[in-house]
NULO-106833 format. One line per field, with one value per residue (C-alpha): residue number from 1; x, y, z. Coordinates in pm, 1 decimal. Example, Ala and Ser with C-alpha at 12.3 -4.5 7.8 and 13.67 -1.06 7.14 Angstrom:
2
i [1 2]
x [1230.0 1367.0]
y [-450.0 -106.0]
z [780.0 714.0]
***
This chain:
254
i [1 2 3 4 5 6 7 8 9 10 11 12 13 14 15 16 17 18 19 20 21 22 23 24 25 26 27 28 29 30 31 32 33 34 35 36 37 38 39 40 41 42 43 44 45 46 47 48 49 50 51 52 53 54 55 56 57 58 59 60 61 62 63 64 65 66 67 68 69 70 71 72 73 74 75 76 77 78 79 80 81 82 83 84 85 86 87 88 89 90 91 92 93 94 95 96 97 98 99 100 101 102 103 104 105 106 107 108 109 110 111 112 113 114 115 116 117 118 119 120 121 122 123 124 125 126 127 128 129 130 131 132 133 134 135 136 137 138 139 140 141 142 143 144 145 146 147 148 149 150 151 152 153 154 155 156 157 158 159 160 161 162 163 164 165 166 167 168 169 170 171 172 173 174 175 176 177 178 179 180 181 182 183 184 185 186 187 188 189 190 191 192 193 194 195 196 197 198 199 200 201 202 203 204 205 206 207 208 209 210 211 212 213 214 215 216 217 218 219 220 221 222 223 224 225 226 227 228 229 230 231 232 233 234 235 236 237 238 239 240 241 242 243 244 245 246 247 248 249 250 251 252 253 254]
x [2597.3 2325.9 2112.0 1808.6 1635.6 1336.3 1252.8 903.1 730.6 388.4 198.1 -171.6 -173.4 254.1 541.1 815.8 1047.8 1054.6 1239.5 1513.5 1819.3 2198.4 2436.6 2662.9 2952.4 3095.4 3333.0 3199.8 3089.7 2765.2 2657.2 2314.3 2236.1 2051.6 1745.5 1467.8 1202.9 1457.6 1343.2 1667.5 1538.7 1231.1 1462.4 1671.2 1327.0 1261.3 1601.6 1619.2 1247.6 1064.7 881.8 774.8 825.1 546.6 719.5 1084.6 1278.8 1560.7 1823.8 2026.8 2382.5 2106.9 1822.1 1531.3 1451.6 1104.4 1255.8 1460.9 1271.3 1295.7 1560.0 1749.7 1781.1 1896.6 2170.1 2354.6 2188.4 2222.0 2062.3 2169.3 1932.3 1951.3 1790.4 2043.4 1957.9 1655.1 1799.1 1702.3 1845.5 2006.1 2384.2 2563.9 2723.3 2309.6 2266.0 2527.0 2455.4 2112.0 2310.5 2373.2 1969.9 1963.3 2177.7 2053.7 1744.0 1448.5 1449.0 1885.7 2083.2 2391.0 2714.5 3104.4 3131.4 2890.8 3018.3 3353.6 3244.0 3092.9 3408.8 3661.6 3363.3 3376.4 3763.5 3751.2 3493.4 3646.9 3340.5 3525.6 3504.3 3162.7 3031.8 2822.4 2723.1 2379.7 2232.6 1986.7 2342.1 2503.9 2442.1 2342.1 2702.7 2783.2 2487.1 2545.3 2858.5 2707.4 2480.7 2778.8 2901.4 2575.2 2559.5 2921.6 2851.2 2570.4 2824.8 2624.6 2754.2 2572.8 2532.3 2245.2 2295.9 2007.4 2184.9 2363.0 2536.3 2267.0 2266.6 2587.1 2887.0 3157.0 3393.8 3111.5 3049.6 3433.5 3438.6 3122.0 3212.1 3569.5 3452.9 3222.7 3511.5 3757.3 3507.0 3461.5 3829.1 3866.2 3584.1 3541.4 3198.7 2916.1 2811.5 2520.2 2484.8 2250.4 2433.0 2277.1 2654.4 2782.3 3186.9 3125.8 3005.3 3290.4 3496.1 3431.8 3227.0 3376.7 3086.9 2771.4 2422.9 2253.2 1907.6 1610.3 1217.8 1246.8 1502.4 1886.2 2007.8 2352.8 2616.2 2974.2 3258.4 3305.0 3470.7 3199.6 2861.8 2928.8 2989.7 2875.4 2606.4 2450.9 2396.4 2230.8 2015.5 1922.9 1947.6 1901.6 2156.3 2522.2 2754.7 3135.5 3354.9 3706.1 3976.2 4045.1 4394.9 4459.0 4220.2 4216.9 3861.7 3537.3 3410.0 3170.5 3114.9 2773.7]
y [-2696.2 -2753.0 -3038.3 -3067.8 -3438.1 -3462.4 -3116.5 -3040.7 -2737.4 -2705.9 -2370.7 -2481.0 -2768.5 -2633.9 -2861.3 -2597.6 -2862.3 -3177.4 -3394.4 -3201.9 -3334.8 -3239.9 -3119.0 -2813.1 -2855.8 -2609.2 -2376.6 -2489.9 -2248.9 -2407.7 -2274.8 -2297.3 -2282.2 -2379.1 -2199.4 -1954.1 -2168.9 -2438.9 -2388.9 -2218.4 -1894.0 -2115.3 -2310.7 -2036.7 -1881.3 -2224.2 -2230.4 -1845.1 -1898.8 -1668.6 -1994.2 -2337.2 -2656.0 -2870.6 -3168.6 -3280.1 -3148.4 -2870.2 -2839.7 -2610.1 -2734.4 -3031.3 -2892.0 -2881.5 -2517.1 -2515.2 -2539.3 -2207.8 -1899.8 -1586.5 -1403.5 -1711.9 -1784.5 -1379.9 -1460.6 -1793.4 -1735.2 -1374.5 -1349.3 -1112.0 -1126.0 -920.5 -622.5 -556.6 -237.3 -39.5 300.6 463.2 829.7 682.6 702.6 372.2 353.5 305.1 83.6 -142.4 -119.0 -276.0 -616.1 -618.7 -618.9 -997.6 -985.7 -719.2 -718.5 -544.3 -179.2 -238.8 20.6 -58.5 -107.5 -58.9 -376.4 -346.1 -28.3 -161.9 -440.6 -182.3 -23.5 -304.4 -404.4 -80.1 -84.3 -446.5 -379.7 -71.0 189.1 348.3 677.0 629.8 607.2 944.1 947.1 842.5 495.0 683.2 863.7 523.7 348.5 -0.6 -102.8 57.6 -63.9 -392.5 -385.0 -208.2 -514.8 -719.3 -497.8 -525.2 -892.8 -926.6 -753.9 -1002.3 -1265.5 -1567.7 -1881.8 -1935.6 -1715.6 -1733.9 -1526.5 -1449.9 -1372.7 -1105.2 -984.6 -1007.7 -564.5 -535.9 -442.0 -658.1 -506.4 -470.3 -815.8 -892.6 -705.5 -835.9 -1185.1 -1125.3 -960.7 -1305.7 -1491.8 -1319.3 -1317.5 -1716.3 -1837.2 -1554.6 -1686.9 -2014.8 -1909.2 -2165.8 -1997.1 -2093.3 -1847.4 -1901.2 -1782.2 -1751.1 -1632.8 -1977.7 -1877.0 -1707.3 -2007.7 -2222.6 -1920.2 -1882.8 -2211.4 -2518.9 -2674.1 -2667.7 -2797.1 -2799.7 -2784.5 -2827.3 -2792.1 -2826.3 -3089.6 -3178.7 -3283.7 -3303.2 -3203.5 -3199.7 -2963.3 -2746.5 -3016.2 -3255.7 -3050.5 -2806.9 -3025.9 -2997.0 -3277.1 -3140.9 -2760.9 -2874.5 -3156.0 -2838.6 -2498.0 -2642.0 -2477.3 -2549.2 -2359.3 -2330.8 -2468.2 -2344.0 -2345.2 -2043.8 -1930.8 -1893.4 -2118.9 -2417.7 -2432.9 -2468.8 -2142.0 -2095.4 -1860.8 -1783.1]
z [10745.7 10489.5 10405.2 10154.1 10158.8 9933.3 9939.9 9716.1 9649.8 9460.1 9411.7 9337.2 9023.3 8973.7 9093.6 9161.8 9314.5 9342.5 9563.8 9549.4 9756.3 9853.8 10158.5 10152.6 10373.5 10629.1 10410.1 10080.0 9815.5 9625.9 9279.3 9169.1 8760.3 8550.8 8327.9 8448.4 8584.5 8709.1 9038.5 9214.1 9382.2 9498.8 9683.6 9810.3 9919.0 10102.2 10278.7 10421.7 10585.4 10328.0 10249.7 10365.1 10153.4 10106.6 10204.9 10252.8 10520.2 10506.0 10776.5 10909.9 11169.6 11203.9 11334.7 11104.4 10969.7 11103.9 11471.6 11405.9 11532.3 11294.5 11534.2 11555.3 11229.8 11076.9 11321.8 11130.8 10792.7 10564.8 10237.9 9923.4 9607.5 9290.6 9395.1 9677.9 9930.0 9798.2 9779.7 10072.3 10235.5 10471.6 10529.7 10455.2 10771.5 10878.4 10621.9 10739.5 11077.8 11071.8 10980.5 11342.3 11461.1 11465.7 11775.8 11967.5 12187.8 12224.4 12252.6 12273.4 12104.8 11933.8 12144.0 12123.8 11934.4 11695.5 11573.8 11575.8 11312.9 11144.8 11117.4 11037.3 10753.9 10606.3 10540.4 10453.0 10135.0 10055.0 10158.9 10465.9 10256.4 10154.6 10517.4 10526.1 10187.1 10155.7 10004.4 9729.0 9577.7 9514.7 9181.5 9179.0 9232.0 9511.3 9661.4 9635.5 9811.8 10073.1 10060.9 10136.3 10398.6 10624.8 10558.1 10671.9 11012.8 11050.7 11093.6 10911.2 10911.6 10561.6 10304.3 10044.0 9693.8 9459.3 9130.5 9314.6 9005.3 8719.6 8712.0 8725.8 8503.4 8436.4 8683.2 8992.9 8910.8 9018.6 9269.1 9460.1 9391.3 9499.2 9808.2 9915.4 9774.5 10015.4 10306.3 10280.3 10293.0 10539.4 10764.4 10661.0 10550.2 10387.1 10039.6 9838.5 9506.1 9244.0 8951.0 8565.7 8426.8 8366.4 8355.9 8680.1 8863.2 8720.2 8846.7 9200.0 9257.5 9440.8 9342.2 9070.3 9078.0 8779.4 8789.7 8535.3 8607.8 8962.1 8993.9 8996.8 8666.4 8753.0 9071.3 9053.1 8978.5 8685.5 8498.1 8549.7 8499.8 8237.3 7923.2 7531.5 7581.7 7945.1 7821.7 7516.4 7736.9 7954.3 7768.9 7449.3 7331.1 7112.6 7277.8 7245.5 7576.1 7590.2 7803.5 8066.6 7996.1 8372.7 8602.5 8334.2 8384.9 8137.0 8002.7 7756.3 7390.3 7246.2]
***
């Protein structure tokens, strides 16, 4: 679905990246961590268009991201960051809608089965009774999942998340995550999250790349890239690493 091969970014006398490489397979859910500066939402940045690397090559299904016009591209890739929906008046149903302007034309309004999607997205994040209410009313919650929701009806085939959850309480935090977590195994979706929440990534990540000043210190699963020896390499930091009771996995206490 994804691959990154040498992938550099500079910003005047600044290495942001640097030759940063790795594939995401069709499916797979990617975690991206590491410390601020480490170069993660530059690369997201790179990979959704916003940006253009100044060398390497990132593709998307094969074809070079460069080839992909702006239309074409909304259509197989959907991107969430922190900040979510900007709280607008306008109704959520609205708000979700315009996740479905990718596939329509010029000057085409909306048709049977794009309100339909609407619809079944709606019920299937659990906003079918917020569908009137307007976006400004919701707290930042709320408007996340309605984030989700107008993703969803994009249909992607690969999802990019900016620290999606980094405002959020413990329990929206769940429930976004559970909601992309549902909506991948459901749809085979590709997921690539950039995560600072450690225990979350381990959570709901297949996978985790760890990155440090602009390049890949380490990529495996939770077991292999979140040890004593690595966080104190990258965060420089002693934490503890338990067990989770449930999931057997890494977490971590400060």
């Amino acid at each position: 679905m994804l691959t990154i091969s040498n992938v550099y970014k500079h910003l005047e006398r600044k290495q942001l990246l640097n030759e940063v490489s790795f594939n995401v397979g069709n499916g797979r859910c990617v975690g991206l961590i590491g410390p601020n500066g480490a170069g993660k939402s530059t690369l997201v940045k790179l990979i959704s268009g916003l940006e253009e690397p100044s060398g390497g090559t990132i593709k998307i299904m094969g074809k070079d991201i460069r080839q992909w016009s702006v239309k074409k591209l909304a259509q197989k890739v959907s991107v969430l960051t922190q900040d979510g929906l900007s709280p607008y008046p306008i109704s959520v149903f609205d708000a979700v809608l315009m996740g479905r302007y990718p596939h329509l034309s010029f000057f085409q309004r909306e048709g049977k089965r794009d309100i339909q999607r609407v619809e079944e997205v709606l019920e299937f994040t659990g906003l079918a009774d917020f569908r009137d209410q307007m976006l400004d009313t919701l707290s930042g919650g709320e408007r996340q999942r309605v984030a989700i929701a107008k993703a969803m009806v994009q249909e992607p085939e690969l999802l990019l998340l900016d620290e999606p959850t980094t405002y959020l309480d413990i329990g929206y935090q769940m429930n976004v995550l559970n909601l992309v977590k549902d909506w991948q195994e459901r749809e085979s979706l590709t997921v690539l999250m950039v995560l600072h929440d450690l225990n979350l990534a381990a959570q709901y990540c297949d996978e985790l790349i760890l990155m440090d000043e602009g390049s890949i210190v380490k990529r495996g699963t939770s077991e292999e890239v979140i040890s004593a020896q690595m966080l104190k390499e990258v965060y420089h930091a002693s934490p503890e690493i338990v067990r989770h009771p449930k999931l057997n996995i890494p977490q971590i206490l400060l």
